[in-house]
PATIVEX-95763 format. One record per residue (C-alpha): residue in three letters; x, y negated, z. Coordinates in nm, 3 decimals. Layout:
! residues N
<site type="ala" u="X" v="Y" w="Z"/>
...
//
This chain:
! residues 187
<site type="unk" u="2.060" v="-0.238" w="-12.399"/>
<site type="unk" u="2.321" v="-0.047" w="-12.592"/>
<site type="unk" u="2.580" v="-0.240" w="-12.734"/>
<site type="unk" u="2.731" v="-0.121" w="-13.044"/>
<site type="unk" u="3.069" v="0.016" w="-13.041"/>
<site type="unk" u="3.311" v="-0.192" w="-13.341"/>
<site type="unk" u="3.606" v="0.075" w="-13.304"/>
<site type="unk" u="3.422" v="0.332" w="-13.492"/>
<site type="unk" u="3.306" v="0.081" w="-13.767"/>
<site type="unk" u="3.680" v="-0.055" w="-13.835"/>
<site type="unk" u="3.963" v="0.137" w="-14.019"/>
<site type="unk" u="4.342" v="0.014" w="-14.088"/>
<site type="unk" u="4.467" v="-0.099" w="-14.368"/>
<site type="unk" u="4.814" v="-0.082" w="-14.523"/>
<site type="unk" u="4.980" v="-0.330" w="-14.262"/>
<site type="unk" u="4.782" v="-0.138" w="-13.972"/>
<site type="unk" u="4.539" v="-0.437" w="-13.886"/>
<site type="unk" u="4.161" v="-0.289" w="-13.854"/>
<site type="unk" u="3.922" v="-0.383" w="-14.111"/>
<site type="unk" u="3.545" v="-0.326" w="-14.127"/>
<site type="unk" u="3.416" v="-0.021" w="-14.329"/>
<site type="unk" u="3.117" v="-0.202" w="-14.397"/>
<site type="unk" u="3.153" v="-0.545" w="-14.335"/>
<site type="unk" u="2.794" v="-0.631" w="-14.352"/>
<site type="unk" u="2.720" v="-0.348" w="-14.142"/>
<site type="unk" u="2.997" v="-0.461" w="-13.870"/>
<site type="unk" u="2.835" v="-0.833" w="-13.916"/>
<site type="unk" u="2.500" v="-0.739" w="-13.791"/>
<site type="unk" u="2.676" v="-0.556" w="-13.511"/>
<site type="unk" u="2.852" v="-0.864" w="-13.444"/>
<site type="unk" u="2.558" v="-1.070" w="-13.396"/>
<site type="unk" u="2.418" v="-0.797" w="-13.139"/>
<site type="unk" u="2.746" v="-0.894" w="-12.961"/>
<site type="unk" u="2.697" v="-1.263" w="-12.989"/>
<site type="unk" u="2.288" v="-1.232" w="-12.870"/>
<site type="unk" u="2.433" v="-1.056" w="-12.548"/>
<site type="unk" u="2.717" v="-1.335" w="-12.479"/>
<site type="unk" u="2.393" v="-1.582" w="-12.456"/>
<site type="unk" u="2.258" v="-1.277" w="-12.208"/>
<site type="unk" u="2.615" v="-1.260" w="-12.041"/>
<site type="unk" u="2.696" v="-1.612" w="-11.987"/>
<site type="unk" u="2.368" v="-1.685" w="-11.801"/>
<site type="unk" u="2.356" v="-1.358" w="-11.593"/>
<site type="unk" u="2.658" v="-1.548" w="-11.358"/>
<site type="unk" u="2.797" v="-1.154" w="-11.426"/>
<site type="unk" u="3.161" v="-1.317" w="-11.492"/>
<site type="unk" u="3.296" v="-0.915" w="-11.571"/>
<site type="unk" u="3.028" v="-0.841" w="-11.835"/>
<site type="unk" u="3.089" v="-1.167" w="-11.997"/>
<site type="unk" u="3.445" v="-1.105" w="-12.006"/>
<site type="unk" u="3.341" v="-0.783" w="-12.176"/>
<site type="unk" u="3.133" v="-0.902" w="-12.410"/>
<site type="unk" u="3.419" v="-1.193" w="-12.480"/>
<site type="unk" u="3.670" v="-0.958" w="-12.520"/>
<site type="unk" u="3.452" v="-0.747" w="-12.799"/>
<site type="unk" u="3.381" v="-1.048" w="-12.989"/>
<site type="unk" u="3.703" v="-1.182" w="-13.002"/>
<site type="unk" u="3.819" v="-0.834" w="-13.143"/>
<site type="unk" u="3.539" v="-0.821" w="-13.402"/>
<site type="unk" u="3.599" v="-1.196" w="-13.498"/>
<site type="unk" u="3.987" v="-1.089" w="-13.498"/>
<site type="unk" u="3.899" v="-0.745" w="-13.764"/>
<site type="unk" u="3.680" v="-0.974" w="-13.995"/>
<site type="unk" u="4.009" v="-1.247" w="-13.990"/>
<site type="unk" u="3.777" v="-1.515" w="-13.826"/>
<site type="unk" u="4.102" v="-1.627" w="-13.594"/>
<site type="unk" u="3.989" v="-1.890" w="-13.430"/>
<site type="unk" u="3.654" v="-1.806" w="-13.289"/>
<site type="unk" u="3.855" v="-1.464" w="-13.200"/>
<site type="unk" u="4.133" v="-1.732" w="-13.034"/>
<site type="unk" u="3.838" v="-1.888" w="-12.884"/>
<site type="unk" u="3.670" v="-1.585" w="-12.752"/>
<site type="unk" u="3.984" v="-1.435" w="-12.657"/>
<site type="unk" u="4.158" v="-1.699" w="-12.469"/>
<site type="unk" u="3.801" v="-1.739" w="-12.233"/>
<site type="unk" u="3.789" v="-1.410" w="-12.166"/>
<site type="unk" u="4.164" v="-1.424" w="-12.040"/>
<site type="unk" u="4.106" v="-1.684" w="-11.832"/>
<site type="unk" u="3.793" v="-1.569" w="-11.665"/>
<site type="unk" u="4.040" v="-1.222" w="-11.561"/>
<site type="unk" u="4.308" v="-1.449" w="-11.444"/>
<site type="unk" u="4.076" v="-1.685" w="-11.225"/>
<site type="unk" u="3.924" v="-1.342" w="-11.077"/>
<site type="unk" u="4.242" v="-1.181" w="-10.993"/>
<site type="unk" u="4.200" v="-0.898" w="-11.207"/>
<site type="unk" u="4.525" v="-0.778" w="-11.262"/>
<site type="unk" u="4.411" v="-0.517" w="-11.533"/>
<site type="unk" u="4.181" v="-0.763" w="-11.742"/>
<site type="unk" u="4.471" v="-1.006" w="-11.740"/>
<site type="unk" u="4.677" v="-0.733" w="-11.913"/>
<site type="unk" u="4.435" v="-0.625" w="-12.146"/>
<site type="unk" u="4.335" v="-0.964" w="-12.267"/>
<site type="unk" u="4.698" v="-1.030" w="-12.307"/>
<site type="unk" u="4.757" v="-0.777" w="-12.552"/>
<site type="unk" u="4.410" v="-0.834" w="-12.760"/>
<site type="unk" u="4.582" v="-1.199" w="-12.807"/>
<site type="unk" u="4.894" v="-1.060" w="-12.888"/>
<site type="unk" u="4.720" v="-0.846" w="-13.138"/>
<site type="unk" u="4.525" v="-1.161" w="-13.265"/>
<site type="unk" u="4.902" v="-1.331" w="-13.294"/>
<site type="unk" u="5.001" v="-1.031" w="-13.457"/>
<site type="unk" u="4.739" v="-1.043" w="-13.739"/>
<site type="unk" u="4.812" v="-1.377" w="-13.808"/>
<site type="unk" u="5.145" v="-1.350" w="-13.883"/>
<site type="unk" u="5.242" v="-1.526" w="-13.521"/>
<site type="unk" u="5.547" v="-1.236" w="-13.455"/>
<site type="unk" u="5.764" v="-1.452" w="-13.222"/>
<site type="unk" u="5.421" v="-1.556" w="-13.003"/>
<site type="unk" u="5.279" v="-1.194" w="-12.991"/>
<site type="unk" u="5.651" v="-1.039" w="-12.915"/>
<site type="unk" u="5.637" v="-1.274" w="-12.653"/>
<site type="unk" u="5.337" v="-1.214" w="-12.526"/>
<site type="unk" u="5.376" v="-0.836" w="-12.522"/>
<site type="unk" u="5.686" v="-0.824" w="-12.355"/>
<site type="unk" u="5.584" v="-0.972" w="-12.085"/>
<site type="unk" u="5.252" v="-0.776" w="-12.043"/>
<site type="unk" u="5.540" v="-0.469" w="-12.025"/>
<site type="unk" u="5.722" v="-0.661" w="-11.768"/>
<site type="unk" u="5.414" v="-0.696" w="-11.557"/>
<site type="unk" u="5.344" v="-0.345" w="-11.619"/>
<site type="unk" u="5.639" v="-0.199" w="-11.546"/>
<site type="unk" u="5.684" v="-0.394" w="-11.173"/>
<site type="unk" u="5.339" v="-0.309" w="-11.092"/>
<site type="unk" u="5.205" v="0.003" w="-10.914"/>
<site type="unk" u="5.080" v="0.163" w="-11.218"/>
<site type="unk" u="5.142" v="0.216" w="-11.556"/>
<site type="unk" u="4.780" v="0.136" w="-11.694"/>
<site type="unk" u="4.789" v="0.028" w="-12.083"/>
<site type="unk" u="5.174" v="0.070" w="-12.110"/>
<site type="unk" u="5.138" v="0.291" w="-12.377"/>
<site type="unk" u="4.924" v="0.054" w="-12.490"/>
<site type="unk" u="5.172" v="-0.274" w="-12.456"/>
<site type="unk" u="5.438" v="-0.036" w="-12.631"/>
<site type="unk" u="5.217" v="0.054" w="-12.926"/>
<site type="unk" u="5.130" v="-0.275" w="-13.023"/>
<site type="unk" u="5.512" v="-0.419" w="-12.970"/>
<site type="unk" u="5.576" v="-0.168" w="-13.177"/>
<site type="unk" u="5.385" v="-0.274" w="-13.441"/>
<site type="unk" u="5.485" v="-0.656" w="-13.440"/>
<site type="unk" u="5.837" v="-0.575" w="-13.448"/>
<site type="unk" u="5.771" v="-0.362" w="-13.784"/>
<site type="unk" u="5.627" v="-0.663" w="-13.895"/>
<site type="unk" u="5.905" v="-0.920" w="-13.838"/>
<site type="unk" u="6.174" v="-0.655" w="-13.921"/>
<site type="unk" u="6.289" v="-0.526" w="-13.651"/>
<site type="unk" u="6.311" v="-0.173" w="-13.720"/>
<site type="unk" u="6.518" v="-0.028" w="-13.490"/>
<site type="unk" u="6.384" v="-0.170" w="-13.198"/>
<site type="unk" u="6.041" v="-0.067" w="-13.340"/>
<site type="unk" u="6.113" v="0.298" w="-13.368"/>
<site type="unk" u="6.245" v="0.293" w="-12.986"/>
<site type="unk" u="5.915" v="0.116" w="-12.866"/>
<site type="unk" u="5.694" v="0.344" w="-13.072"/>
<site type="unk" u="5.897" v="0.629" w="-12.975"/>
<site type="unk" u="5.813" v="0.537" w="-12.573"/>
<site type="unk" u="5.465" v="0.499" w="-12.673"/>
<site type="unk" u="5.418" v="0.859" w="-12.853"/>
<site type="unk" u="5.606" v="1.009" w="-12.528"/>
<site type="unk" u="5.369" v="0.817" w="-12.287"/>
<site type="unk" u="5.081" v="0.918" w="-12.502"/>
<site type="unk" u="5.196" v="1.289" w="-12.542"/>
<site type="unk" u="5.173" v="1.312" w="-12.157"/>
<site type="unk" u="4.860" v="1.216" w="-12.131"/>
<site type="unk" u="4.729" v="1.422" w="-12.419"/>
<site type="unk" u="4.527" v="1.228" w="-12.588"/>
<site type="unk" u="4.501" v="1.356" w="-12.957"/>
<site type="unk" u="4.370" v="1.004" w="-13.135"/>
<site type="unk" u="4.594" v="0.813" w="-12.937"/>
<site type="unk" u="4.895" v="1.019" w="-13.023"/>
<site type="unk" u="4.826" v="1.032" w="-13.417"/>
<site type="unk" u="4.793" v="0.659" w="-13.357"/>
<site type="unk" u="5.115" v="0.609" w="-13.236"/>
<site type="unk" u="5.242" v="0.871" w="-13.515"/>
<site type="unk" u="5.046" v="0.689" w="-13.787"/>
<site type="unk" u="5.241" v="0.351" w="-13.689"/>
<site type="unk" u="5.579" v="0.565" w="-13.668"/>
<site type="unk" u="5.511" v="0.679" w="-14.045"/>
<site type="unk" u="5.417" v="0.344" w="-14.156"/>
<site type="unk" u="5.764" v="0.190" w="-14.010"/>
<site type="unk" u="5.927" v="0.466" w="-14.201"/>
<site type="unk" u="5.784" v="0.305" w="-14.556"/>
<site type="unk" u="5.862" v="-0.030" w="-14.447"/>
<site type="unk" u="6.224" v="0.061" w="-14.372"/>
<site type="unk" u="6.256" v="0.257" w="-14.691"/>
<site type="unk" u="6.097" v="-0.047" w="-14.867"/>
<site type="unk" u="6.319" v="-0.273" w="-14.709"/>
<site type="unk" u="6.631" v="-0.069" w="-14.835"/>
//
């Protein structure tokens, strides 16, 4: 079965937090999600349901249900942790620091994300730094910290430019431009 992808269905809004495009559209491909967790959960196939975890928690965290996206989210974090998966761990740590980040929990996702880029950085690779960097980025526009923000975005774009990935680069350029409105609306 094909699962449908949420990315395409979402779109930012004016604090860069994804929103459906159609949220009764996005709904019913929520509950395809939730159909395969009951699929996932009794398949003993602990890296699908992580998976399929880690997509609902995102959708639940774009249509601002938080807690079944904390509840979703934290599972799937612990099922990478208790399997040693050094990658999962990292990306489940920064879909709950998003999740703090979208509601308004700045000191908890800073936190969070700063330690992911820790991790990252004393580890053998570099997978989802750009990543980690982006999404600091964005919580410190949030709580004000504009400077810092334009350093961590500007890591990010380079990081991104090297790898030369066009939508991940305007990504990166569309949170630089947004930090430039908040600091001009915050003179």
């Amino acid at each position: 079965m094909t699962l449908p992808d949420l990315q395409p269905m979402t779109m930012m809004d004016d604090r860069l937090r994804q929103i459906p495009i159609d949220r009764d559209r996005f709904e019913l491909a929520m509950e395809t999600w939730r159909r395969e967790l009951e699929r996932a959960r009794t398949s003993g196939d602990r890296r699908r349901l992580r998976t399929v975890l880690a997509n609902l928690g995102s959708g639940y965290r774009i249509l601002g249900d938080f807690e079944r996206a904390d509840t979703c989210l934290i599972e799937a974090r612990r099922l990478a942790s208790a399997d040693g998966s050094t990658v999962a761990t990292i990306a489940a740590d920064i879909r709950l620091a998003e999740l703090d980040r979208c509601h308004n929990r700045y000191a908890e996702a800073e936190q969070r994300l700063r330690s992911v880029i820790d991790r990252i950085e004393v580890s053998e690779s570099d997978q989802f730094l750009d990543f980690a960097l982006q999404h600091l980025g964005k919580v410190l526009i949030d709580s004000g910290q504009f400077d810092d923000a334009q350093q961590t975005l500007e890591r990010s774009l380079l990081l991104r430019k090297a790898i030369q990935d066009p939508e991940l680069i305007a990504s990166t350029l569309q949170a630089l431009d947004h930090l430039s409105v908040r600091q001009l609306a915050a003179q």
